[in-house]
C-alpha positions as protocol buffer text, in pm:
chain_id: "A"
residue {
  index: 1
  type: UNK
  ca { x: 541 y: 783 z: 233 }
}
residue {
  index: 2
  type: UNK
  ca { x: 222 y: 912 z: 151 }
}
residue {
  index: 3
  type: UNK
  ca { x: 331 y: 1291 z: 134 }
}
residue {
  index: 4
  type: UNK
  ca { x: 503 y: 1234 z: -176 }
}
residue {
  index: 5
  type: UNK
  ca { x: 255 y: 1032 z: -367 }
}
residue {
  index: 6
  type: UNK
  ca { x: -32 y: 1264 z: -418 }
}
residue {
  index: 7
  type: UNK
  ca { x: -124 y: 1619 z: -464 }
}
residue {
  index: 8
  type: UNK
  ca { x: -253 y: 1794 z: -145 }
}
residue {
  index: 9
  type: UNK
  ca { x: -592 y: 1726 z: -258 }
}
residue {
  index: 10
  type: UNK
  ca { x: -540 y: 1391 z: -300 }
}
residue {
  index: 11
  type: UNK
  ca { x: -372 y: 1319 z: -17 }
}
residue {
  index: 12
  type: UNK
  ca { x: -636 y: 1448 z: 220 }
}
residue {
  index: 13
  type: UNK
  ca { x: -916 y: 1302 z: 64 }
}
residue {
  index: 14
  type: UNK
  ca { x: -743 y: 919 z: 18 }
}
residue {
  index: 15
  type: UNK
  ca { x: -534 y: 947 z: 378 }
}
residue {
  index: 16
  type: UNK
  ca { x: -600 y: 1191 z: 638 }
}
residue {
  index: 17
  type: UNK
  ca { x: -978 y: 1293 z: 590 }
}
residue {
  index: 18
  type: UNK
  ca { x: -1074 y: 916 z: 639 }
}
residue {
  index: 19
  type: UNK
  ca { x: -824 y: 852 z: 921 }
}
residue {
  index: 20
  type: UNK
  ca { x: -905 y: 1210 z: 1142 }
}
residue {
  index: 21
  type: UNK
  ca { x: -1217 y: 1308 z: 1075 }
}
residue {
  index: 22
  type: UNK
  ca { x: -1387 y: 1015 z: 992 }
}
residue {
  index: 23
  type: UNK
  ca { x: -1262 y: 850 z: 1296 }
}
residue {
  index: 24
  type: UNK
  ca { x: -1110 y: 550 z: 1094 }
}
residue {
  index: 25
  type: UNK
  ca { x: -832 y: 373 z: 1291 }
}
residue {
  index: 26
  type: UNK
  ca { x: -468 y: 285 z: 1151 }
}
residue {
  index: 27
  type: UNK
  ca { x: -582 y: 7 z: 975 }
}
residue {
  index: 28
  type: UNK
  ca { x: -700 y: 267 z: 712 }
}
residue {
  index: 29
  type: UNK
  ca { x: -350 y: 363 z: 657 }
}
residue {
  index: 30
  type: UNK
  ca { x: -211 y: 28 z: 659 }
}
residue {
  index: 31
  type: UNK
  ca { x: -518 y: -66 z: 348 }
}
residue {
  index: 32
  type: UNK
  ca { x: -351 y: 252 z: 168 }
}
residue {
  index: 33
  type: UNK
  ca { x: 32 y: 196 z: 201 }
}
residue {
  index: 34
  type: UNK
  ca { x: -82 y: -234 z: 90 }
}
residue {
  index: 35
  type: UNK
  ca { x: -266 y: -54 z: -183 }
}
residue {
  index: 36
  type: UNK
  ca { x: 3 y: 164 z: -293 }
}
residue {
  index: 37
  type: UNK
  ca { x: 239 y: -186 z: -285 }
}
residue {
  index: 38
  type: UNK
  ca { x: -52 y: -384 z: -521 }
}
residue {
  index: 39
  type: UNK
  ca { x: -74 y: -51 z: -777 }
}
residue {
  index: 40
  type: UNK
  ca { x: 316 y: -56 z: -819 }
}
residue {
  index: 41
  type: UNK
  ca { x: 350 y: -419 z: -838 }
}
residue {
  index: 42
  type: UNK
  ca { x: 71 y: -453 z: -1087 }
}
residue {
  index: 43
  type: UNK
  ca { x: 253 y: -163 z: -1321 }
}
residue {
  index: 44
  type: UNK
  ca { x: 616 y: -265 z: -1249 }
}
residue {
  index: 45
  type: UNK
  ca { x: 906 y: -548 z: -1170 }
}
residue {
  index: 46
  type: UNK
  ca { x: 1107 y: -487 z: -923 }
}
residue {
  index: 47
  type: UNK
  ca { x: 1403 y: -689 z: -886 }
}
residue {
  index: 48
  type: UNK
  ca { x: 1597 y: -543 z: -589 }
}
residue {
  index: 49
  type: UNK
  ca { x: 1560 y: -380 z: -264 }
}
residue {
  index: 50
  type: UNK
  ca { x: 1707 y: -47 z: -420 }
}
residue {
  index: 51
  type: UNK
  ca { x: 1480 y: -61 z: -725 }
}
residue {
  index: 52
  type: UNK
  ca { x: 1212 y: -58 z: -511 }
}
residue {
  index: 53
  type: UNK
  ca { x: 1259 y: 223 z: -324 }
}
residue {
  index: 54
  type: UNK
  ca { x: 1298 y: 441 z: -650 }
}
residue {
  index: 55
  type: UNK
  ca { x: 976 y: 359 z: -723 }
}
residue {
  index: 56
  type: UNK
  ca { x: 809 y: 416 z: -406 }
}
residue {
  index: 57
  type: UNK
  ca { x: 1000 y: 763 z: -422 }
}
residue {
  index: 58
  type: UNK
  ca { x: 886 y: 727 z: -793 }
}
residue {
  index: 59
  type: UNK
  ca { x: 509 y: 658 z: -759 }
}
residue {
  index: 60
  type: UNK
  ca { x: 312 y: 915 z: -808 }
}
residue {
  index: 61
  type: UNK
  ca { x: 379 y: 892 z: -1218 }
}
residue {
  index: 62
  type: UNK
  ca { x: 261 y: 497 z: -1185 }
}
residue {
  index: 63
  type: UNK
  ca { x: -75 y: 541 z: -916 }
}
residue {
  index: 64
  type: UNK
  ca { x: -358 y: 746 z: -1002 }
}
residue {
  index: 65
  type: UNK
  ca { x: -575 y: 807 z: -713 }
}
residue {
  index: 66
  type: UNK
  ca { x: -884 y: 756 z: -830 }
}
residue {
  index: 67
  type: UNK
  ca { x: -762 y: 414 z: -880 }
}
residue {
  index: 68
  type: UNK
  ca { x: -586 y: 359 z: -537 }
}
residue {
  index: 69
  type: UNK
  ca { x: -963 y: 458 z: -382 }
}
residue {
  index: 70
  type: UNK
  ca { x: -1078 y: 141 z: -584 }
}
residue {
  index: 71
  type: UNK
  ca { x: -852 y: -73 z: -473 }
}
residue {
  index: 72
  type: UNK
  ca { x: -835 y: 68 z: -115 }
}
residue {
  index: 73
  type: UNK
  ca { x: -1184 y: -30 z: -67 }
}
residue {
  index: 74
  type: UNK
  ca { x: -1127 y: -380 z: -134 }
}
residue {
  index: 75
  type: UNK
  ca { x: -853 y: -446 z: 89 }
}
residue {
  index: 76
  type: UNK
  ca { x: -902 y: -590 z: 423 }
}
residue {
  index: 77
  type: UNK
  ca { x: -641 y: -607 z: 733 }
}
residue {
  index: 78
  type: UNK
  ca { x: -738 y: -931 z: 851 }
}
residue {
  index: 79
  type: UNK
  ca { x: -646 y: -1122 z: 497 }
}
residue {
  index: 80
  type: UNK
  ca { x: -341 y: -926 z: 514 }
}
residue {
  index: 81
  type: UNK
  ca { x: -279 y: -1084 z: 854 }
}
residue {
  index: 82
  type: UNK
  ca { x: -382 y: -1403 z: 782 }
}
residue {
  index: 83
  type: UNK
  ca { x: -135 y: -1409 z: 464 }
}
residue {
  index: 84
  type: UNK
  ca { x: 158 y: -1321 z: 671 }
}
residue {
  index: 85
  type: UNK
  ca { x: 58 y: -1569 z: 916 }
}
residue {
  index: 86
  type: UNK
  ca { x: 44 y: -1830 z: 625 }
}
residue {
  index: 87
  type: UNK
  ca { x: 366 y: -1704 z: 544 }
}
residue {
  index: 88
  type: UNK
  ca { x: 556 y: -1728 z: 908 }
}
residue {
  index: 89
  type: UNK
  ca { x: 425 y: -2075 z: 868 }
}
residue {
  index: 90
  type: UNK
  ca { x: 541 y: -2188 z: 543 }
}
residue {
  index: 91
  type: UNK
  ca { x: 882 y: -2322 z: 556 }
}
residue {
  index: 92
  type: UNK
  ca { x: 1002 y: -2227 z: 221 }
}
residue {
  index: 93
  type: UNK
  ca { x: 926 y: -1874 z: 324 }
}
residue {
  index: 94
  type: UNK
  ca { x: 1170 y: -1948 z: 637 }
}
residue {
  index: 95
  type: UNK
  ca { x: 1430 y: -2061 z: 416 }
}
residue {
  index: 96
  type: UNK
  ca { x: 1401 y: -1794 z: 197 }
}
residue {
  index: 97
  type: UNK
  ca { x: 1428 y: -1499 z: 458 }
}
């Protein structure tokens, strides 16, 4: 996914740098893919499954990195997990799967 989002700079610096040489684990990459997700869904609606993925394939004209680095930074794992938790729980989510 992230190959085709960014130029090679870009994608060094925002994914693999962090994740190889700074030792980060794959929670970094899991912040960048739910960051990608909030960028897109801040810019666009998507409607179907198969809208979305043409933006995802489509994404690097919507997310500049030097914003995704923002939001990146403000993203933590464990309210991610505690959201889908929330979620499991909530029977209108059930319902709705």
């Amino acid at each position: 996914m992230f190959a085709n989002l960014f130029d090679h700079e870009d994608l060094l610096e925002l994914v693999w740098d962090p994740y190889f040489l700074a030792g980060t684990n794959d929670a970094h990459l899991i912040r960048v893919a739910v960051g990608v997700s909030v960028l897109i869904d801040q810019q666009q609606s998507i409607e179907s499954f198969e809208m979305m993925v043409v933006v995802f394939k489509n994404a690097r004209k919507i997310i500049e990195a030097s914003r995704l680095k923002e939001v990146v930074k403000g993203i933590c794992v464990r309210d991610i997990q505690s959201r889908i938790e929330s979620m499991r729980n909530d029977s209108d989510f059930i319902k709705s799967s």
